[in-house]
C-alpha positions as CSV (number, residue, x, y, z in Angstrom):
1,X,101.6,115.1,82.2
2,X,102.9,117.8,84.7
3,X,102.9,115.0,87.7
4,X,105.2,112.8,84.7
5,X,107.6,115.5,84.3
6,X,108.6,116.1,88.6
7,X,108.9,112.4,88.3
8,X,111.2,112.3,85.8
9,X,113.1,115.4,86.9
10,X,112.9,113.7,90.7
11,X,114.0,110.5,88.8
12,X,117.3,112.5,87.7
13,X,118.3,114.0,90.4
14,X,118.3,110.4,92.8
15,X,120.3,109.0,90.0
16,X,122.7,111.4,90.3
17,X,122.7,111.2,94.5
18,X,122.6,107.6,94.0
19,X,119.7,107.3,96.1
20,X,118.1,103.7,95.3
21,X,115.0,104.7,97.4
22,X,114.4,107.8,95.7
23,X,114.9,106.3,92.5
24,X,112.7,103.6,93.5
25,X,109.8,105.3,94.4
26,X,109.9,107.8,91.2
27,X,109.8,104.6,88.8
28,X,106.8,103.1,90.7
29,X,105.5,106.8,90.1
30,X,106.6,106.7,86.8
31,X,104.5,103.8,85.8
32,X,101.5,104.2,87.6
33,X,101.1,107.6,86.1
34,X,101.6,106.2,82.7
35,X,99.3,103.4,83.2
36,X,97.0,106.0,84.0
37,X,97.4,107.8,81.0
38,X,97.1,104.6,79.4
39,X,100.6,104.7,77.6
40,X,100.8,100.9,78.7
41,X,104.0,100.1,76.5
42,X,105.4,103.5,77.9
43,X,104.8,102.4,81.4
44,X,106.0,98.9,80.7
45,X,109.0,99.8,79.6
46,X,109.2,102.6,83.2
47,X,108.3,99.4,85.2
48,X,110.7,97.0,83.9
49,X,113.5,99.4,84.4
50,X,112.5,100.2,87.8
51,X,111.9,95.9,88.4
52,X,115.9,96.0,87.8
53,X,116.7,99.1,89.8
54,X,114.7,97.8,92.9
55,X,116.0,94.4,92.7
56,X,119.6,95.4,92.6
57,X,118.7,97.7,95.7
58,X,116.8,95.1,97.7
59,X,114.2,97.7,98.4
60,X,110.8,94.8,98.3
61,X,108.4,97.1,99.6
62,X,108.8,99.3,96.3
63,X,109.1,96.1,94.5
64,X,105.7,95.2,95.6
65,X,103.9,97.8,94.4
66,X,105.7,97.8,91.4
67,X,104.8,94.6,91.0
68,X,101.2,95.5,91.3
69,X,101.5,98.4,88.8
70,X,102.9,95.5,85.9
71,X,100.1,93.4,86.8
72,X,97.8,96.1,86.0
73,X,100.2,97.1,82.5
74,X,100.0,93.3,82.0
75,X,96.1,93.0,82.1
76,X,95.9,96.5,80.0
77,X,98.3,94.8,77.4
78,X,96.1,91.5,77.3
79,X,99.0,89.6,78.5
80,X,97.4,87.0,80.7
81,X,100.4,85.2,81.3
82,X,102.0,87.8,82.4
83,X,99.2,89.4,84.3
84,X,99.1,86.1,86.1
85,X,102.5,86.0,86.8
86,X,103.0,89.5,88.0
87,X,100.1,89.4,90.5
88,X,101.1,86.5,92.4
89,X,104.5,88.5,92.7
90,X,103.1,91.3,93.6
91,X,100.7,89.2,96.9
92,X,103.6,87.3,97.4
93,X,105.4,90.5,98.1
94,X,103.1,92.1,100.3
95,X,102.5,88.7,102.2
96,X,106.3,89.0,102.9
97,X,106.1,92.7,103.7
98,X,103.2,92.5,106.1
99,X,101.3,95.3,104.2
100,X,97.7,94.5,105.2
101,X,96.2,96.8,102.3
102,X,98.6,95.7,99.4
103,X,97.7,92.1,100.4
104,X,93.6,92.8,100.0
105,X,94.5,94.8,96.8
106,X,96.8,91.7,95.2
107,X,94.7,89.0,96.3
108,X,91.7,90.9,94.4
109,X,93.9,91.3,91.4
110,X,95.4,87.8,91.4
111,X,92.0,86.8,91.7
112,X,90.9,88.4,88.6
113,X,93.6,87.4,86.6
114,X,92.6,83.6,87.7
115,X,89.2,84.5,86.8
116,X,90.3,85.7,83.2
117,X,92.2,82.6,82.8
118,X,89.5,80.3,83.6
119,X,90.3,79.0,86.6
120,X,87.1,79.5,88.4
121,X,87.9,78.1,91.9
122,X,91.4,80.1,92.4
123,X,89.4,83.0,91.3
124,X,86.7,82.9,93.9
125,X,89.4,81.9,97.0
126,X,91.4,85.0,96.4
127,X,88.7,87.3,95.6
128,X,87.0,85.9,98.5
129,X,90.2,86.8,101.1
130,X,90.8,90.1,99.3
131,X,87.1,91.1,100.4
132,X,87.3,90.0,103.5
133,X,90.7,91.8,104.2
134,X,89.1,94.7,102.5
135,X,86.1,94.9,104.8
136,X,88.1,94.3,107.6
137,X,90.0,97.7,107.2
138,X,86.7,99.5,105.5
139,X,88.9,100.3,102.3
140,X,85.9,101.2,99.8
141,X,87.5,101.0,96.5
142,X,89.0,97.8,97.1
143,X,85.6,96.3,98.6
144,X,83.8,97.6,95.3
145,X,86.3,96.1,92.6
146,X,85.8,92.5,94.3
147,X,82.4,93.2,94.3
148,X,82.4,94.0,90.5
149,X,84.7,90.4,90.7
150,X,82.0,88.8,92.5
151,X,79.6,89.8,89.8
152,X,81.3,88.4,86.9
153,X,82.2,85.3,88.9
154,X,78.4,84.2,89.5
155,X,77.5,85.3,85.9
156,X,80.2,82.9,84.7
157,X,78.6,80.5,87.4
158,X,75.0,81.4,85.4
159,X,73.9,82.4,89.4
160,X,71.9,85.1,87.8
161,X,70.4,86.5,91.4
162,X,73.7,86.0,93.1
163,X,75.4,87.9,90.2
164,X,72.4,90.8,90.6
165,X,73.3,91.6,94.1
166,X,76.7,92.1,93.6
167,X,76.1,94.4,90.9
168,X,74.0,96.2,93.2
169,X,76.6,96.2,95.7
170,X,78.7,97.6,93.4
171,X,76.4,100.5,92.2
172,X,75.3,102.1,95.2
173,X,78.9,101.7,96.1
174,X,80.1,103.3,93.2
175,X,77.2,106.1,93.8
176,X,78.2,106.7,97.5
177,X,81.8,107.3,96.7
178,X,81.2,109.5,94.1
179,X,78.5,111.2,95.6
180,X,80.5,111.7,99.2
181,X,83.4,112.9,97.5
182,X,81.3,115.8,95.1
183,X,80.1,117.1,98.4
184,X,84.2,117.1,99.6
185,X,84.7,119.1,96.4
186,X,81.5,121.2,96.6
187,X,82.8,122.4,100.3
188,X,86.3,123.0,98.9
189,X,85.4,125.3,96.1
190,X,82.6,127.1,99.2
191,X,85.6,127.6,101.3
């Protein structure tokens, strides 16, 4: 809620400077840190004015990730369409932008939202890239969502073993982030 309000002052004072990359980057704030307070029609609404403000400015690498936050409003919304829709914006965005880790990221999303809409196939090419791209750069969060992907893929597949080891993937991934970053807090509070 405090992060919300700095945004929204922030959001004020670019509007009154005028200052479409300022403005751009407190809306793409502005939503994500609704989504993650789960006001999803709150940060709907954020995103969607943002979408206008950052294509009237031409500013596509703010686009992109805005793109990416609607996609995840979408999905929280149960929009599939639109979920659908929003994610292959969003890769095609970062595709044009050259942003390596916004390309792993969207292609995992996009995959999911193929995998919630039934296409199977789609699912597993994208989902297959976006862990590949993911390993590539060693980004753990995004290597553990396509493994929870993964998971559900091969249990929709009835690949019960298959399905097993990507769950177990994703646990002792899960347990190694958290763990690693209790013993980063642990030494911050000792110091």
């Amino acid at each position: 809620d405090e992060a919300l309000k700095h945004y929204q002052t922030s959001l004020k004072a670019f509007q009154t400077l005028n200052f479409a990359a300022g403005i751009g980057a407190c809306y793409v704030n502005i939503a994500e840190t609704l989504r993650n307070l789960k006001k999803y029609p709150e940060g709907l609404n954020a995103a969607l004015e943002g979408e206008a403000a950052l294509l009237k400015s031409g500013n596509k690498l703010h686009l992109g990730y805005m793109y990416g936050i609607m996609a995840d409003l979408y999905e929280a919304l149960g929009n599939k369409p639109k979920w659908l829709e929003y994610s292959q914006k969003a890769l095609a965005l970062a595709q044009e932008n050259q942003d390596e880790l916004s390309i792993a990221q969207n292609q995992g999303k996009l995959g999911r939202a193929f995998l919630e809409n039934g296409d199977l196939a789609k699912a597993k090419q994208y989902i297959d890239a976006s862990l590949l791209g993911a390993e590539k750069m060693q980004h753990k969060s995004t290597i553990l969502t396509n493994y929870a992907n993964l998971r559900d893929w091969y249990l929709l597949q009835q690949n019960f073993g298959a399905a097993r080891r990507y769950d177990e993937l994703y646990t002792s991934g899960v347990d190694s982030v958290f763990n690693a970053n209790m013993a980063e807090k642990v030494a911050d509070s000792q110091t």
